[in-house]
C-alpha positions in Angstrom: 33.7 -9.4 11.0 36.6 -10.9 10.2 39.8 -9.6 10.8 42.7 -10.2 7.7 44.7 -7.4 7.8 46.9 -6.3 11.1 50.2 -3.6 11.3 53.2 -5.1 11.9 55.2 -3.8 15.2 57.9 -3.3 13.1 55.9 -0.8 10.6 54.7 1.1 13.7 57.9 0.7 15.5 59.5 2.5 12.4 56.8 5.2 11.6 57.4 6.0 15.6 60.6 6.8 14.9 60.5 8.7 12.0 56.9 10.4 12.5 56.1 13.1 15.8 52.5 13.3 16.5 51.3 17.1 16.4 50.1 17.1 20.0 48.2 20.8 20.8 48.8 22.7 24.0 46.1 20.2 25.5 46.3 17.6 23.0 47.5 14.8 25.1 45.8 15.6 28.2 42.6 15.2 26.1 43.6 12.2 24.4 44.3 10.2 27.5 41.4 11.7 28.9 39.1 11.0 26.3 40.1 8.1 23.8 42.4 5.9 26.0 40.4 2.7 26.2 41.0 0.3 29.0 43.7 -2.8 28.4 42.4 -5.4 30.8 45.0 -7.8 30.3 48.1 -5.0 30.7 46.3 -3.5 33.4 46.9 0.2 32.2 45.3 2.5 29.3 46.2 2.9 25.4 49.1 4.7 24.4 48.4 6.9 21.2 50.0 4.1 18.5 47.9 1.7 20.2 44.7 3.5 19.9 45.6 3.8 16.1 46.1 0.8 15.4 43.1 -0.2 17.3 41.2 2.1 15.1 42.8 1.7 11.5 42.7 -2.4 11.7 38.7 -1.5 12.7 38.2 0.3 9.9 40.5 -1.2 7.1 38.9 -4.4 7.7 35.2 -3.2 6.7 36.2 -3.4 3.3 33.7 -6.1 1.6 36.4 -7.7 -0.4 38.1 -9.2 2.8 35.0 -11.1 3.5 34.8 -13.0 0.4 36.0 -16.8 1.0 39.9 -16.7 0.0 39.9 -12.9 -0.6 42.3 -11.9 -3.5 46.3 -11.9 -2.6 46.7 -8.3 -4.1 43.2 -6.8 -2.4 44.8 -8.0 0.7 48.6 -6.7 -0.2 46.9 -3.2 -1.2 44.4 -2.7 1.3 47.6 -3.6 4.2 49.4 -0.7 2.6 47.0 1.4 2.5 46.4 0.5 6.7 50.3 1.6 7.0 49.4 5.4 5.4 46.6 5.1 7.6 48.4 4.5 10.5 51.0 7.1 9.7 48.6 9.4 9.3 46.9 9.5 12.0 49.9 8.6 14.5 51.5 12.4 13.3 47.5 13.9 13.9 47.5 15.4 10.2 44.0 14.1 9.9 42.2 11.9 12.0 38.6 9.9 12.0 36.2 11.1 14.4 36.1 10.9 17.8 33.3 8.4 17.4 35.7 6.3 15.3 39.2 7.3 17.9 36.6 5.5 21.2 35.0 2.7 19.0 36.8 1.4 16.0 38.4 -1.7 16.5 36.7 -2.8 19.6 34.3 -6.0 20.2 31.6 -3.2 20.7 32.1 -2.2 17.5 31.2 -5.5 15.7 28.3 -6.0 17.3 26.9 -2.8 17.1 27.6 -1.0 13.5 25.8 1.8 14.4 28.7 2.7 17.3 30.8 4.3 14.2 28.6 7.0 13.6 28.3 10.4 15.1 24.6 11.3 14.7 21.2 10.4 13.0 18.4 11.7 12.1 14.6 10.4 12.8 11.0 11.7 11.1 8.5 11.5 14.0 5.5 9.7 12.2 4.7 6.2 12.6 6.7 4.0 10.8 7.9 0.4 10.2 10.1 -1.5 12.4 11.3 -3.8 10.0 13.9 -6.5 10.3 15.5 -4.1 13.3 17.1 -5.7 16.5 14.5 -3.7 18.4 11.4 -6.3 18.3 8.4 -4.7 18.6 5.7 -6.1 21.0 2.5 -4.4 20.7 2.6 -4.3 16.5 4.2 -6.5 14.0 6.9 -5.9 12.5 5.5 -4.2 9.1 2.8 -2.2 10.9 3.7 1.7 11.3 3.5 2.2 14.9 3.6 5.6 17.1 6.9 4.0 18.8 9.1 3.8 16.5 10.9 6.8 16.5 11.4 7.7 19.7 12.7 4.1 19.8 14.9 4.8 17.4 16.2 8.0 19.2 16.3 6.3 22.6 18.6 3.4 21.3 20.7 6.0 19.0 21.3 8.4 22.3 22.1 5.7 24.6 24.8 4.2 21.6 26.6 7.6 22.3 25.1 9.6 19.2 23.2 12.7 18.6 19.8 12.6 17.0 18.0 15.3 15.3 14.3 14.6 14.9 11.5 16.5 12.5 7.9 17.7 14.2 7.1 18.9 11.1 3.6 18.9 11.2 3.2 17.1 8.1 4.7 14.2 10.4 3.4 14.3 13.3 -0.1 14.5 12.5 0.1 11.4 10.8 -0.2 9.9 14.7 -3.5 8.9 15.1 -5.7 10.5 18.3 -4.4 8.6 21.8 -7.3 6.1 22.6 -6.8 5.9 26.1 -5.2 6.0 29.0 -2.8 3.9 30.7 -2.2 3.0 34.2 1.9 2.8 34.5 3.7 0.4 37.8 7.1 0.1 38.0 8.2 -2.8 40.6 11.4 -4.3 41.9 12.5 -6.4 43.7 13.7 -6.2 47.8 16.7 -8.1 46.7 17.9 -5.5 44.3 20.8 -3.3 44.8 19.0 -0.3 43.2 15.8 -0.8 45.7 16.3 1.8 47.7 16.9 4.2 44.6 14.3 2.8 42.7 11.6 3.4 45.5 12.7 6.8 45.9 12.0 7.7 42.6 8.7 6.4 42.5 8.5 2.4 42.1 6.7 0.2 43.9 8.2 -3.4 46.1 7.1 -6.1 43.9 6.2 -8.0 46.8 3.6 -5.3 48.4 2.0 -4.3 44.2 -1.4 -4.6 43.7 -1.5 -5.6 40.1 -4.4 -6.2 38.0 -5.0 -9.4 35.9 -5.3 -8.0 33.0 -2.1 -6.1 33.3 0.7 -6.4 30.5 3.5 -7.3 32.8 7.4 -7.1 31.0 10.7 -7.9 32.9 12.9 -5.5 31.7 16.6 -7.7 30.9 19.2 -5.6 31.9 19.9 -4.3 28.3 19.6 -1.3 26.0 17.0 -3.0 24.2 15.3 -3.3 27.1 15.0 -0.5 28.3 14.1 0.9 24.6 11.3 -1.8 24.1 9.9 -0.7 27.8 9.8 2.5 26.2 8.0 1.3 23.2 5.3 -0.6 24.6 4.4 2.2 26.8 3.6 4.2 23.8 1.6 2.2 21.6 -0.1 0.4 24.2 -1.8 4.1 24.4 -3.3 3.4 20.6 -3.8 -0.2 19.7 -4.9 -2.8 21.8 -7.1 -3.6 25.2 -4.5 -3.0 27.8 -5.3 -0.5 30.7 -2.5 -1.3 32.8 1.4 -1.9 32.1 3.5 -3.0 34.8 7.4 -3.2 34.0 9.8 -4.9 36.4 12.7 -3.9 36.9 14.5 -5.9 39.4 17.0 -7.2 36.8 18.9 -3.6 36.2 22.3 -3.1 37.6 22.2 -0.6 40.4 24.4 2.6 39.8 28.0 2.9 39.5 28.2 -1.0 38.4 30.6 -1.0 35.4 29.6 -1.2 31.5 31.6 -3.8 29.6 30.6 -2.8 26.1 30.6 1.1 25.4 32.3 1.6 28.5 32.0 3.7 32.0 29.5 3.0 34.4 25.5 2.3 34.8 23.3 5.5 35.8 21.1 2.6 37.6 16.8 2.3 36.9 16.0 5.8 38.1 16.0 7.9 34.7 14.3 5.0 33.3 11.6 5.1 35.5 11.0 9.2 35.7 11.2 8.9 32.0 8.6 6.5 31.5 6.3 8.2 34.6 6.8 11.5 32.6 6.3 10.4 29.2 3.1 8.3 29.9 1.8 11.5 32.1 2.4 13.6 28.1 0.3 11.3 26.3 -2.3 10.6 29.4 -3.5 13.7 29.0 -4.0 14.2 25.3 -6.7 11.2 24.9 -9.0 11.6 22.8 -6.8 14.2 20.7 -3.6 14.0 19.1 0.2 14.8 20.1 1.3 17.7 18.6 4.9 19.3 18.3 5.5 20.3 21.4 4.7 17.0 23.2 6.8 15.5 20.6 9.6 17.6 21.8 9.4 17.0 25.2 9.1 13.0 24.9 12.6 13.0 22.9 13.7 15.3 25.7 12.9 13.4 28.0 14.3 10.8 26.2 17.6 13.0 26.6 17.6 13.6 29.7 17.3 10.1 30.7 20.4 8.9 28.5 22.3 12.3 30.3 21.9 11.0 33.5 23.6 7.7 32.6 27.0 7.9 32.6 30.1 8.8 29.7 27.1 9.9 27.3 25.7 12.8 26.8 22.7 13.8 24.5 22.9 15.2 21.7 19.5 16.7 19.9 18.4 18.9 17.9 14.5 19.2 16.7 13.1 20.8 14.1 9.5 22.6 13.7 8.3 24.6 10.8 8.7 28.0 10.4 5.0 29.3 11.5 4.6 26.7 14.7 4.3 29.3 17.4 3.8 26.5 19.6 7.4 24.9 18.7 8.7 28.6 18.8 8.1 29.8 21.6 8.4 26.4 24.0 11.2 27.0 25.3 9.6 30.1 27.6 8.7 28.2 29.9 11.0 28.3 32.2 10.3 25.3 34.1 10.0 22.8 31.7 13.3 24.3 29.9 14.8 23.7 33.7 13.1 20.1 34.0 14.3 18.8 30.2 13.7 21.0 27.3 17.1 21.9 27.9 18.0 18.5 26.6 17.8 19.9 22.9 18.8 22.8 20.6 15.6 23.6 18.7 15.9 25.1 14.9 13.0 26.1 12.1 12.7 24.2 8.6 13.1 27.1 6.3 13.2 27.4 2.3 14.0 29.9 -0.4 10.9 31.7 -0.1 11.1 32.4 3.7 12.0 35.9 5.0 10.7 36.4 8.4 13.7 37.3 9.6 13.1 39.9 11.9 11.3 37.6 14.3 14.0 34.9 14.3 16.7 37.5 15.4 14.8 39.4 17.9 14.3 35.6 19.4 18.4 34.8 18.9 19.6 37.8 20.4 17.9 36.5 23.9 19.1 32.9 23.6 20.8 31.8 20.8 17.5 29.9 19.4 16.0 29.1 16.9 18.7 27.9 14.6 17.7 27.7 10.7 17.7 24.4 8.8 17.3 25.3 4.8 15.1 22.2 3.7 15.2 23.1 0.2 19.0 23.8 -0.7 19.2 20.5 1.3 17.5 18.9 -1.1 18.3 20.5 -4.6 22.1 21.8 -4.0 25.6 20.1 -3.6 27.9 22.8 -3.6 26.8 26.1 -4.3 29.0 27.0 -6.9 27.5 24.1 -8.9 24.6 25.9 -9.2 20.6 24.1 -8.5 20.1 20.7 -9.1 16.9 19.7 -8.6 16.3 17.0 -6.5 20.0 15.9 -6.0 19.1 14.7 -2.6 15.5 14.6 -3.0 14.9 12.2 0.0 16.7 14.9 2.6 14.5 15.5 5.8 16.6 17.3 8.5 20.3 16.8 9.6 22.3 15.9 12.8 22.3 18.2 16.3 25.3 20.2 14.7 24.1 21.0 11.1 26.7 20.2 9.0 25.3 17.0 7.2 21.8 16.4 5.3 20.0 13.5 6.1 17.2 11.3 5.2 14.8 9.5 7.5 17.0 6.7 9.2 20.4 8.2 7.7 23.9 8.7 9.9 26.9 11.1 9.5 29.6 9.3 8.7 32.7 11.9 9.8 36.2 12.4 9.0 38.4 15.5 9.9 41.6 16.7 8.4 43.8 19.0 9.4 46.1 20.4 6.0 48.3 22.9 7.5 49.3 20.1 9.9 49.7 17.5 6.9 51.9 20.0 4.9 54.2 20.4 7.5 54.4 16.6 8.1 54.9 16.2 3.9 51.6 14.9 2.9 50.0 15.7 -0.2 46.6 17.3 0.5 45.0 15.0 -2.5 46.7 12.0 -0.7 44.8 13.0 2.6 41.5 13.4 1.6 41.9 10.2 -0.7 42.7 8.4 2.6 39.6 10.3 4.0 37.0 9.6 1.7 37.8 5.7 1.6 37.9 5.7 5.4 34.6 6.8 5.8 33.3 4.9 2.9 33.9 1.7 4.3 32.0 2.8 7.4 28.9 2.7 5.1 29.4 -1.5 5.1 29.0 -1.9 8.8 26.2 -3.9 10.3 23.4 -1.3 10.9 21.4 -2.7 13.2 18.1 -0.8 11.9 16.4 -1.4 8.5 15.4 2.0 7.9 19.3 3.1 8.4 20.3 0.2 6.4 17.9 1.3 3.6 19.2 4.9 3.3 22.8 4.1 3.7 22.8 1.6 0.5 21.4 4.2 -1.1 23.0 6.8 -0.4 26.5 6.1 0.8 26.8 9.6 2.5 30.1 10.5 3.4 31.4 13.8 5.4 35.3 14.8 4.4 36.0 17.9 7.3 38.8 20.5 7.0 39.5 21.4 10.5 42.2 24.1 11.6 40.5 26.4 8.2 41.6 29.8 9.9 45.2 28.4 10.9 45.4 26.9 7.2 44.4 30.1 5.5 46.8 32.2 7.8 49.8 29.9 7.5 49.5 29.0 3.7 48.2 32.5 2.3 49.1 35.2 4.6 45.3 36.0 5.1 41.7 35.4 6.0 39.7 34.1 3.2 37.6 37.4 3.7 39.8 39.8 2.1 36.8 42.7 2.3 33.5 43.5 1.4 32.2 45.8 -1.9 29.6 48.7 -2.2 26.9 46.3 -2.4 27.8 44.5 0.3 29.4 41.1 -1.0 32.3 39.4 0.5 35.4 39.5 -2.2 37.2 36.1 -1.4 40.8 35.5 -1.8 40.7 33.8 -4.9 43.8 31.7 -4.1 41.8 30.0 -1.0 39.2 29.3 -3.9 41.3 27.7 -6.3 42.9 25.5 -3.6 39.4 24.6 -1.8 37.9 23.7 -5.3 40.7 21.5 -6.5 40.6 19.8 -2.7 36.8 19.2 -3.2 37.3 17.5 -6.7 39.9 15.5 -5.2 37.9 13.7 -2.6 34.9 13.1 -5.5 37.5 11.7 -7.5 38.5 9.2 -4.6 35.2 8.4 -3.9 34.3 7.9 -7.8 37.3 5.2 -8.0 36.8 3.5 -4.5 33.0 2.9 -5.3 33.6 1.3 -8.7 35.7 -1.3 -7.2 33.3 -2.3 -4.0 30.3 -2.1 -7.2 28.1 -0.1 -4.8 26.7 3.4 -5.5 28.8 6.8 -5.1 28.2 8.8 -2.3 25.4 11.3 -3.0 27.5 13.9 -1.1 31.0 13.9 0.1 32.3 16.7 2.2 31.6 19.1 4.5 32.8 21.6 8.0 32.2 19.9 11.0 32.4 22.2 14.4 34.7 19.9 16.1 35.9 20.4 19.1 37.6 17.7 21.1 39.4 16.1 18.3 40.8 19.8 17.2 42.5 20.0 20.3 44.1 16.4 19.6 46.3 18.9 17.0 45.8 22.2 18.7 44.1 23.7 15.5 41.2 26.0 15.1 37.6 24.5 15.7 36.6 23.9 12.3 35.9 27.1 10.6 35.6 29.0 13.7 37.8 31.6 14.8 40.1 30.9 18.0 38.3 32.0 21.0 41.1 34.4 21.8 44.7 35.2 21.2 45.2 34.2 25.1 42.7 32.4 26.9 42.2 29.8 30.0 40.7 26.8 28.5 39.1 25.0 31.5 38.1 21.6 31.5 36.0 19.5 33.6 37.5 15.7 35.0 36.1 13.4 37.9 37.8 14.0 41.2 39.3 10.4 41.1 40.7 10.8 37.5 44.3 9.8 37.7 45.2 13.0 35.6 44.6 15.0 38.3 47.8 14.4 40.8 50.1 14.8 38.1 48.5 17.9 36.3 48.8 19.2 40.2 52.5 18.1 40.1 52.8 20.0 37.2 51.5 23.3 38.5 48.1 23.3 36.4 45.5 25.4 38.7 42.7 23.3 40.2 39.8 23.7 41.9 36.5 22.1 42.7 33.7 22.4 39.6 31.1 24.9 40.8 28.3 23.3 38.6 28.7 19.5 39.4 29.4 18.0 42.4 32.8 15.0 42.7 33.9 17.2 39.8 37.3 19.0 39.3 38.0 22.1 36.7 41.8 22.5 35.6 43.1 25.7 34.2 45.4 25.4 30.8 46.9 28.2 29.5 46.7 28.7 25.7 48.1 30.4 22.9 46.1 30.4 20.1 48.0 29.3 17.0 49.3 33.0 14.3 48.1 34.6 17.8 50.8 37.5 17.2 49.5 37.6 13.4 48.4 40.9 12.3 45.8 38.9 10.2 45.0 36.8 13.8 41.2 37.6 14.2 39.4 35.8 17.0 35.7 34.6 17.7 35.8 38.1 20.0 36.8 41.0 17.6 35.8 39.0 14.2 32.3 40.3 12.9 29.0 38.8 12.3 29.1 39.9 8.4 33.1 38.4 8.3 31.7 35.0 10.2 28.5 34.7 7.8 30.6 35.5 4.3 33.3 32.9 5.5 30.5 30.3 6.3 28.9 30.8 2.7 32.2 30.5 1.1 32.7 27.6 2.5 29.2 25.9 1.2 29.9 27.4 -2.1 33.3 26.0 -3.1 33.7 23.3 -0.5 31.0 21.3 1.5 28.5 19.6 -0.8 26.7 18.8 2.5 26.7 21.7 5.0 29.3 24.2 7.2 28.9 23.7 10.9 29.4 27.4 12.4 28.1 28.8 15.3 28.3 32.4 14.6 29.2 34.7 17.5 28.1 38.0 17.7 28.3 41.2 20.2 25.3 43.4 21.7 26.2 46.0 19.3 25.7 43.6 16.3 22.2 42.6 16.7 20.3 45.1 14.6 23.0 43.2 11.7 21.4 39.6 12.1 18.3 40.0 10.3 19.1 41.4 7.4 22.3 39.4 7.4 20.1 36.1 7.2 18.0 37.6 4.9 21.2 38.3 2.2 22.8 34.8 2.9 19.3 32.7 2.8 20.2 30.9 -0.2 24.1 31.1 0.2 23.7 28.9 3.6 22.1 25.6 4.2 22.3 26.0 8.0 23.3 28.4 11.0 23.3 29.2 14.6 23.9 32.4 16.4 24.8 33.1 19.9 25.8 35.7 21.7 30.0 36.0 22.5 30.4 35.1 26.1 33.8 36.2 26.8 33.8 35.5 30.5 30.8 36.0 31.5 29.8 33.7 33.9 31.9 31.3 36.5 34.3 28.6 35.8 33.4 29.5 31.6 35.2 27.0 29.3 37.1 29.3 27.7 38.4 32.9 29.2 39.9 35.4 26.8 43.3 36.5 28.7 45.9 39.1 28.1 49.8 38.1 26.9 50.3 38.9 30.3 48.4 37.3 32.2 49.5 33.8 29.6 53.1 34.3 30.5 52.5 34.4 34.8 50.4 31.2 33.9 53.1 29.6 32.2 55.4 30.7 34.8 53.5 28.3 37.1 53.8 25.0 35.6 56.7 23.5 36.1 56.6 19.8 34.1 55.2 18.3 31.1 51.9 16.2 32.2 53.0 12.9 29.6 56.3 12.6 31.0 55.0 12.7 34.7 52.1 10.5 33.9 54.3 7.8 31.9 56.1 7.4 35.2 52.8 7.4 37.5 50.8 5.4 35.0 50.3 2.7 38.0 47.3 5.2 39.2 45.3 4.6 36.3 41.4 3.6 37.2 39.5 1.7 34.1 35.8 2.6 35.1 36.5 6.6 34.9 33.7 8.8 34.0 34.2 11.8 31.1 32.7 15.0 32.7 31.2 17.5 30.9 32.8 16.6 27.3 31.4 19.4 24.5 32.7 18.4 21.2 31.5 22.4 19.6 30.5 25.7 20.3 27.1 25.3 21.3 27.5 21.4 23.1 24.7 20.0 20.4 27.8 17.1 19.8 27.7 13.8 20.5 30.3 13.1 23.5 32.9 11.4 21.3 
């Protein structure tokens, strides 16, 4: 990718000056923590311009016009302006791309892998093509539909940094043909290795001492993601097609752990998840020869999958799967204990429902012991934008499933493509709202002309052109600019009465960004988006600004937020300096957890209402407003509810079945358990905090920055409610 258009010093240098960014209460702290890349040649981390810059030069320059030979004078002049409202933008934190697009825009990374912009994906598992995709496949050509691919394509998404959410529908997965026979797996290495000792202790063999067969299919594993992802493969269909008994993979060439990764950044987990993943998964399809995988062993190969990428080092999975309705099996898998403890754990499981479905009453008695399953509404997927716009069948005909959070519909192949704005926080700073979301929806459009680096994705995107506008900070927004919740109460019947203010303004925002999208697609001649907006859960980037998550309700009034850094993080002697309360992380070992204070923004509002005293009905009606006047894709919400609601959630699901493309429900925490992220706290209890720290943490660090340390691991990132986000 070329790169035509850069920001002048002096334009930053003068939006600096004029422009404060809207830091929240832990809004630096999880900036530097978080989206600070590395500067090798300075030595030290980003500031905030610098990461903006980084990020808006990344994205501006995706535009297709740029990379025409002697691209037009006024394209250029236009496109370099609208870079500068970019910048300006994002600098004061009234919107912001996502936190994908805050760690990966602009870096070499990024150009060589398109993918890298992109949150999450979504993946049918049924045999299907490879195609002209940088993963080669070895056992099949390249136009034959093998077993592998999917889980390829899941392996190689997770280990970019996204989330995947996969179908085991059952019209899928019993297009894989029965398992022909077994397969006899080695994994050798080298003495000479650094990871030897590791490796052996996990359960490969010294390739010196390996008694192999001759007929063996022997692969040197390159110390690369595709590697390790065409390891994977092979494995798979070497179970189905061809003469091979015995697989032997080497894997002397992998770095050992804790060697530093140059592209995505952090540092290698080493070969040991690779090889209990591999033993595991080829133990699952071992045993089913001579029959056929089913759901279940589906799900627990892409958990496994999961699990693997976990233990690597600043990702963490993100899945979600989904199983029909009546698959007892799917249901019910997570019961066993064990296996939940071993990797099921590694995804949040939901059921494909439609219009007609209304078994209800099982699906609550099931959430009210742990949260699962979530619903996924196939059918108003497919045949509704908004709700208000009424059916229209087939709008988004090719729609299989959506991400690990719920808030986009996708086709087989397809990304989210993400960008979140905050509009009390852009009202303050003197935006327009239209002006925002215009910036928004071509942002995210240009995304769509990356280098994907698999056909199938490639395919759906030029089709489709899917884009995702957020508003983020909603309950703040609606309290600030209205004076109320959206949910001004409920009639006889039932029904939520809406404040129709809120609807006007959400209805004229929603045109807004069509409009932009309309205008920005007849100049680049490719199609419009087939949707455009939607609620993300957010998470991280909400507490850039210190807004509410999304649509959810603030946790608390008062609350500890805790959060979770290594124990040689460089933040950690200053936020001690500073008085923060630390101590060691009772869940992972080399681990630290800091205790910040927080005020929830309109806290002392008599119209405040928090994720603890708001009800399920409230939570539900403010979700289907949402996917009536706003999101033509879906509303993220994890809807939280107390022991004395549960009798409500079934008949609540029932009413708002066709009002809701997706949901999740689990049960409010409070502080329930040790070291909890967040801690509901009295006004009391927030002042002694407060009383206790004694500096600000950017001032301190700015003159301690000499500490830094580039190779840094992020520990225990969750990016919403129910940790089904991609890290960043």
């Amino acid at each position: 990718m070329k790169e035509i258009i850069t920001i002048p010093d002096t334009v930053i240098n003068n939006i600096m000056q004029n422009v404060a960014p809207h830091w929240g209460q832990l809004g630096w702290v999880t900036y530097k923590r978080t989206y600070s890349r590395w500067i090798s040649n300075k030595n030290r981390s980003e500031e905030w311009p610098e990461t903006v810059k980084r990020v808006v030069e990344g994205n501006i320059n995706l535009d297709p016009r740029l990379h025409k030979d002697n691209p037009n004078p006024e394209v250029v002049h236009s496109l370099s302006m609208e870079a500068q409202q970019l910048f300006k933008m994002i600098y004061g934190l009234a919107a912001t791309p996502s936190g994908r697009n805050l760690w990966i825009s602009g870096t070499d990374y990024q150009k060589r892998n398109g993918d890298s912009l992109n949150n999450c994906w979504f993946i049918a598992i049924r045999p299907q093509e490879y195609g002209n995709s940088h993963i080669k496949p070895i056992m099949v050509s390249k136009t034959e539909k093998a077993v592998s691919m999917p889980f390829a394509f899941l392996f190689d998404q997770l280990m970019k940094g996204g989330g995947v959410g996969f179908s085991v529908e059952k019209n899928n997965v019993t297009k894989i043909p029965i398992v022909d026979h077994a397969i006899s797996l080695q994994i050798i290495i080298s003495h000479d290795s650094a990871a030897y000792d590791e490796s052996l202790a996990t359960g490969a063999k010294d390739r010196d001492k390996a008694l192999i067969a001759r007929d063996a299919l022997i692969y040197v594993l390159p110390d690369t993601r595709e590697g390790w992802v065409e390891a994977l493969a092979q494995l798979i269909d070497a179970h189905f097609i061809g003469n091979y008994k015995e697989i032997v993979f080497d894997i002397s060439k992998i770095r050992a752990r804790g060697v530093r990764i140059h592209g995505f950044g952090g540092t290698a987990s080493g070969p040991a998840p690779l090889i209990e993943m591999l033993k595991d998964v080829n133990v699952i399809i071992n045993n089913k020869v001579s029959a056929k995988l089913n759901s279940v062993d589906c799900t627990d190969i892409s958990n496994l999958i999961g699990k693997a990428v976990v233990a690597g080092n600043v990702r963490r999975s993100a899945e979600i799967a989904l199983g029909d309705s009546n698959d007892y099996d799917f249901i019910t898998m997570k019961q066993n204990k064990d296996k939940v403890y071993h990797h099921r754990w590694a995804s949040n499981n939901s059921i494909i429902t439609d219009e007609k479905y209304a078994n209800y009453g099982d699906v609550a008695e099931a959430v009210a012991k742990n949260g699962e399953p979530g619903i996924f509404n196939l059918d108003m997927s497919r045949n509704y934008g908004r709700i208000t716009d009424g059916r229209q069948n087939n709008v988004d005909a090719t729609v299989e499933g959506t991400n690990p959070c719920g808030e986009i519909s996708l086709s087989n192949g397809e990304p989210c493509n993400l960008f979140e704005v905050f509009p009390s926080i852009a009202e303050e700073q003197g935006w327009k709202l239209k002006d925002v979301v215009t910036l928004a929806a071509r942002y995210t459009k240009r995304i769509t002309f990356s280098h994907y680096d698999w056909e199938v994705s490639r395919q759906s995107i030029a089709k489709n052109r899917r884009i995702g506008v957020s508003l983020s900070g909603i309950q703040d927004w609606f309290l600030k600019d209205f004076g109320n919740r959206v949910v001004t109460g409920f009639n006889t019947e039932g029904d939520a009465i809406f404040d129709k203010r809120i609807v006007h303004a959400i209805d004229e925002l929603y045109h807004n960004v069509v409009q932009a999208d309309n205008e920005y697609s007849a100049v680049l001649a490719c199609n419009r988006s087939i949707k455009h907006t939607t609620v993300k859960p957010s998470g991280t980037v909400s507490k850039l600004a210190g807004v509410s998550e999304g649509m959810h309700f603030h946790y608390s009034n008062y609350l500890i937020q805790r959060i979770r850094f290594q124990e040689t993080d460089p933040l950690l002697p200053v936020l001690q300096k500073c008085g923060y309360h630390i101590e060691p992380d009772v869940y992972t070992k080399n681990t630290k957890c800091v205790e910040f204070p927080v005020k929830s923004e309109h806290a002392d509002s008599e119209h405040f209402a928090s994720a603890g005293n708001v009800s399920i009905a409230e939570q539900l009606a403010t979700q289907a407003f949402l996917q009536k006047y706003w999101s033509d894709n879906a509303v993220s919400c994890t809807i939280t509810f107390q022991p004395s609601e549960t009798q409500q959630i079934a008949p609540l699901l029932a009413k708002y079945r066709n009002a809701i493309k997706s949901t999740s429900l689990l049960p409010y925490a409070g502080d329930a358990f040790e070291q909890a992220p967040k801690q509901p706290i009295t006004n009391t209890e927030y002042k002694a905090c407060l009383t206790k720290i004694t500096d600000d943490v950017e001032m301190v660090y700015a003159r301690e920055h000499g500490l830094e340390n580039q190779d840094l691991e992020i520990v225990g990132q969750q990016d919403c409610v129910d940790g089904s986000c991609p890290i960043k």
